[in-house]
PLY file of the C-alpha trace (Angstrom):
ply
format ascii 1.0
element vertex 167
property float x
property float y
property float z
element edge 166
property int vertex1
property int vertex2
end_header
6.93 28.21 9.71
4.16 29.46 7.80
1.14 27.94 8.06
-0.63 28.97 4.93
3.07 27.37 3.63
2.39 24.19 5.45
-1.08 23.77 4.17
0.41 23.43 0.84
2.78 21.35 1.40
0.16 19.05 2.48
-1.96 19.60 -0.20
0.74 18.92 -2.61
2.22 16.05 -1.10
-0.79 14.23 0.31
0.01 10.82 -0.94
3.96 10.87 -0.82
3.04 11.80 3.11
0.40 8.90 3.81
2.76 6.06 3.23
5.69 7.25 6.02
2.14 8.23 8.24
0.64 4.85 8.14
3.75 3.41 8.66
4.18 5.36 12.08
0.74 5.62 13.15
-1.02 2.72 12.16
-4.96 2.45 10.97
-6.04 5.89 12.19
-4.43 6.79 9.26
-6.68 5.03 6.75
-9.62 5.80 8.69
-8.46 9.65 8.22
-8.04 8.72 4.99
-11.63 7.13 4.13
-13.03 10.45 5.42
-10.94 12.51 3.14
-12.62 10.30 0.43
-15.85 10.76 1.75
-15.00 14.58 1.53
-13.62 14.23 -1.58
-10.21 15.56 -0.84
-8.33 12.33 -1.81
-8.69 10.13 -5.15
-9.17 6.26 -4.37
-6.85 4.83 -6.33
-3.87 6.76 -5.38
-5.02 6.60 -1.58
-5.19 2.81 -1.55
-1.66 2.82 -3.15
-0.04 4.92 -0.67
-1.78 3.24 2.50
-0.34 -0.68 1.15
2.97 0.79 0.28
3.02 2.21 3.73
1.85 -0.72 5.24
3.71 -3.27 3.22
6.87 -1.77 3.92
6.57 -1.67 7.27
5.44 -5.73 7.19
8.93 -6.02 4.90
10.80 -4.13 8.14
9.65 -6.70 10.71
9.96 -9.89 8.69
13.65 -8.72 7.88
14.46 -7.69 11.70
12.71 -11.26 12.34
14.84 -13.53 9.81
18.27 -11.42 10.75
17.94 -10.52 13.94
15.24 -13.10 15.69
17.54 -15.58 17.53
19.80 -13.46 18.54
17.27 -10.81 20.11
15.92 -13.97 21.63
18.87 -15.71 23.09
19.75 -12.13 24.24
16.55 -10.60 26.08
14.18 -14.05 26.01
14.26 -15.08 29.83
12.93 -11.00 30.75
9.75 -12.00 29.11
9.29 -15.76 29.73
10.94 -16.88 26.25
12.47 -20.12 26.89
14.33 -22.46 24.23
11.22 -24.87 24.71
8.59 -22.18 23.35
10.75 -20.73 20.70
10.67 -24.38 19.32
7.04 -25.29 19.72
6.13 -21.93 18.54
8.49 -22.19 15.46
6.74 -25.76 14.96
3.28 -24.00 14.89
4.29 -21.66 12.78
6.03 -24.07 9.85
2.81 -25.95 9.90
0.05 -23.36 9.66
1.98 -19.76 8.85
-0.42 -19.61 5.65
-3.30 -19.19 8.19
-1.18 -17.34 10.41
0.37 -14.66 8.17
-3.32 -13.99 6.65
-5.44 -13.82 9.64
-2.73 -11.53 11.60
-3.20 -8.96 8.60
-7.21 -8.89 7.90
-7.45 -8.41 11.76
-4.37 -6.58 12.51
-3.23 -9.16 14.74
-5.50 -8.41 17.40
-2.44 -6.17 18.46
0.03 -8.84 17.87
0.93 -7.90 14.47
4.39 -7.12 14.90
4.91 -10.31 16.89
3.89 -12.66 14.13
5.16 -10.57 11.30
8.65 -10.94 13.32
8.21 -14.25 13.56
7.54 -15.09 10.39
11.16 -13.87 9.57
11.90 -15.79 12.03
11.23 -19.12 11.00
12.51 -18.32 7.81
9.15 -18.46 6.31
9.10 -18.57 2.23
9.41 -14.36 1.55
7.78 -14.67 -2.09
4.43 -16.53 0.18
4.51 -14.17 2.93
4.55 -11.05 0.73
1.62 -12.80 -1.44
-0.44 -13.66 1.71
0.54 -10.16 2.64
-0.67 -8.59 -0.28
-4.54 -9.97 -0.46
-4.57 -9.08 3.54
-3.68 -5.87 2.58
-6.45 -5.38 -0.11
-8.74 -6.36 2.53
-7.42 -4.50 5.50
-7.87 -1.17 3.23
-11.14 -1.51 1.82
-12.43 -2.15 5.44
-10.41 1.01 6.73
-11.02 2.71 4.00
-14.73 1.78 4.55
-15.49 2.58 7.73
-13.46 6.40 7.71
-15.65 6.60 4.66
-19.16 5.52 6.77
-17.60 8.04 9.40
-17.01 11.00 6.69
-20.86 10.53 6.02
-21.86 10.73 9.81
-19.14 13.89 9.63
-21.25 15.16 6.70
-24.97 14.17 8.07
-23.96 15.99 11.35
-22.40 19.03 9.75
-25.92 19.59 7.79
-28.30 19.40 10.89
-26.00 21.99 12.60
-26.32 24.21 9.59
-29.80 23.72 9.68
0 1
1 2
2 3
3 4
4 5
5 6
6 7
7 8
8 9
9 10
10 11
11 12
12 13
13 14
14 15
15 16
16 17
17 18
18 19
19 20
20 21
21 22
22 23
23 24
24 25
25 26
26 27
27 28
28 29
29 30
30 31
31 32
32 33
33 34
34 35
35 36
36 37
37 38
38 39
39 40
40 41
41 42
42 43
43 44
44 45
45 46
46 47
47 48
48 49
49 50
50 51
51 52
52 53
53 54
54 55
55 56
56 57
57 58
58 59
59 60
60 61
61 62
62 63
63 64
64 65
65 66
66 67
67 68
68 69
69 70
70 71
71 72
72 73
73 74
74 75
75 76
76 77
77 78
78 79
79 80
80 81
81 82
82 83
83 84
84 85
85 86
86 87
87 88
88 89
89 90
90 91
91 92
92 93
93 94
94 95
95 96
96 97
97 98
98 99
99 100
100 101
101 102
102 103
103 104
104 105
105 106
106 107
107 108
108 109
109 110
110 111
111 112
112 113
113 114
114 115
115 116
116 117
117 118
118 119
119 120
120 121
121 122
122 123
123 124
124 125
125 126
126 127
127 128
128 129
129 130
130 131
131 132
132 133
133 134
134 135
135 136
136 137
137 138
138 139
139 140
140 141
141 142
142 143
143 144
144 145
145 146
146 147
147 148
148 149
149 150
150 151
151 152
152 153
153 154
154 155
155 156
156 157
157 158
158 159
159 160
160 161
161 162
162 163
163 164
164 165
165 166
């Protein structure tokens, strides 16, 4: 394949390709993204949309694997990993009570790597969709801005760096 062909491609499709990327790569790709803003390759507005579309769906995928597929994954493959029908239930206890606080922290912070776990199990316990997508949605403003933040900072050290070599 061309390369020069490739390039536009790229160029054309920048935002259509930032939603499926996010989705399978995570937070380096709004980090790329907050440079390319910083280098002013990318627009904000239709960045930000393409990053929480990304991102959103993928927090729709695990909630719906969670709610369809939870107890019987657990039932299933549970005692490999120390699940037993004892922590499911204190767990899914926990959960009812404070999944508000739960379902919000786990997105401003990314879960601390245990994202996919709580987003799971939020399908799981059959929390309220219309809350969790809400709760989703303002972690989701913030989780951007910060990303979108620091790859931005990062574009300027890119920038800053660049100019003292030139000089």
């Amino acid at each position: 394949m061309d390369p020069g062909f490739l390039m536009e491609l790229l160029v054309e499709y920048t935002y259509f390709i930032m939603a499926p990327a996010i989705f399978l790569f995570g937070p380096i790709v709004s980090l790329t993204a907050g440079v390319l803003l910083r280098l002013e390759v990318v627009d904000l507005v239709p960045t930000c949309l393409a990053l929480s579309v990304g991102e959103l769906g993928s927090d729709v995928l695990w909630y719906w694997i969670g709610r369809r597929y939870g107890d019987r994954v657990l039932n299933k493959h549970g005692r490999y990993f120390g699940i037993t029908e004892n922590s499911v239930g204190y767990v899914k206890t926990l959960f009812a009570k404070h999944h508000d606080l739960i379902i919000f922290t786990s997105k401003i912070t990314a879960g601390f790597g245990f994202a996919t776990a709580v987003l799971f199990t939020a399908g799981l316990v059959r929390a309220p969709f219309g809350r969790y997508m809400m709760l989703n949605i303002a972690g989701q403003f913030l989780w951007t801005a910060g990303m979108l933040s620091i790859g931005y900072f990062l574009g300027h050290i890119y920038l800053k760096v660049g100019n003292a070599f030139e000089k």
